[in-house]
N, C-alpha and C positions, 0 to 999 in steps of 0.2 A: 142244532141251533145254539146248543148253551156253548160248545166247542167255539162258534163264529166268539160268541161274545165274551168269553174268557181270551179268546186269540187277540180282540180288539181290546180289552181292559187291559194285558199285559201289556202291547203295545205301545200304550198311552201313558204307563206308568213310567213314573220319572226316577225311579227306584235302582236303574241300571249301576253296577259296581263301577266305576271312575277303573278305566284300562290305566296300567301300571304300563308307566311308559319308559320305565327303564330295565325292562324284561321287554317290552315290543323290538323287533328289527327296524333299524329307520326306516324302510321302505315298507312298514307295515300302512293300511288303509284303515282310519279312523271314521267312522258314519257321522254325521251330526249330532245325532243322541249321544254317542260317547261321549265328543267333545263338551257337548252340554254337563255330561255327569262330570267331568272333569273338571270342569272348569266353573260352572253354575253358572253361564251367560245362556241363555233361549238360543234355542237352535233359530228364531227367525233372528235372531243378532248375529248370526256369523252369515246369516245371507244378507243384510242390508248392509256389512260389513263390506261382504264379499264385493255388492255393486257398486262401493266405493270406495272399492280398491286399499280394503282395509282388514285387518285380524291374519290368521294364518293363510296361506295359499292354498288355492281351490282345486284339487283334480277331479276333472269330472270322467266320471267311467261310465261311459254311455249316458252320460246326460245327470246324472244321477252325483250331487256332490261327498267327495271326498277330503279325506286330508290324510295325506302322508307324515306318521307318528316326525321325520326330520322335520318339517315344515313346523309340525306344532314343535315343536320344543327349540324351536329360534324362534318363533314368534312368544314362547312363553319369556324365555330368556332374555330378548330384548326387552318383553315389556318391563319383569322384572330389574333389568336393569335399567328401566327409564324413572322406577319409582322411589 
């Protein structure tokens, strides 16, 4: 039992290291929690992003969303350069 609930406390922790995205291969797959670490927007932000047609590009792998390290970093780059 204490296993379930240490496996459920780490999962929830927001504590994840931000993926270095300039060691990833572009076609590497980023989880939402990465991106979250990364970026410090809520992962429910890149999905209400995602249904309108907004933030990085979405690949879903079996249902399950994704983000391709190229995707995030034209999406970082343009925002960057929008600001």
């Amino acid at each position: 039992m204490a296993a379930t609930a240490q496996k459920t406390a780490k999962d929830t922790s927001s504590d994840l290291a931000p993926p270095d995205l300039a060691k990833l291969p572009e076609h590497a797959l980023l989880t939402p929690k990465q991106l979250h670490s990364l970026t410090g927007f809520a992962v429910v932000t890149f999905r209400v992003w995602a249904a309108n047609g907004r933030g990085p590009k979405v690949t879903r792998i079996e249902g399950a969303p994704r983000y391709m390290v190229r995707d995030v970093r034209e999406w970082l780059e343009a925002h960057h350069a929008a600001t």
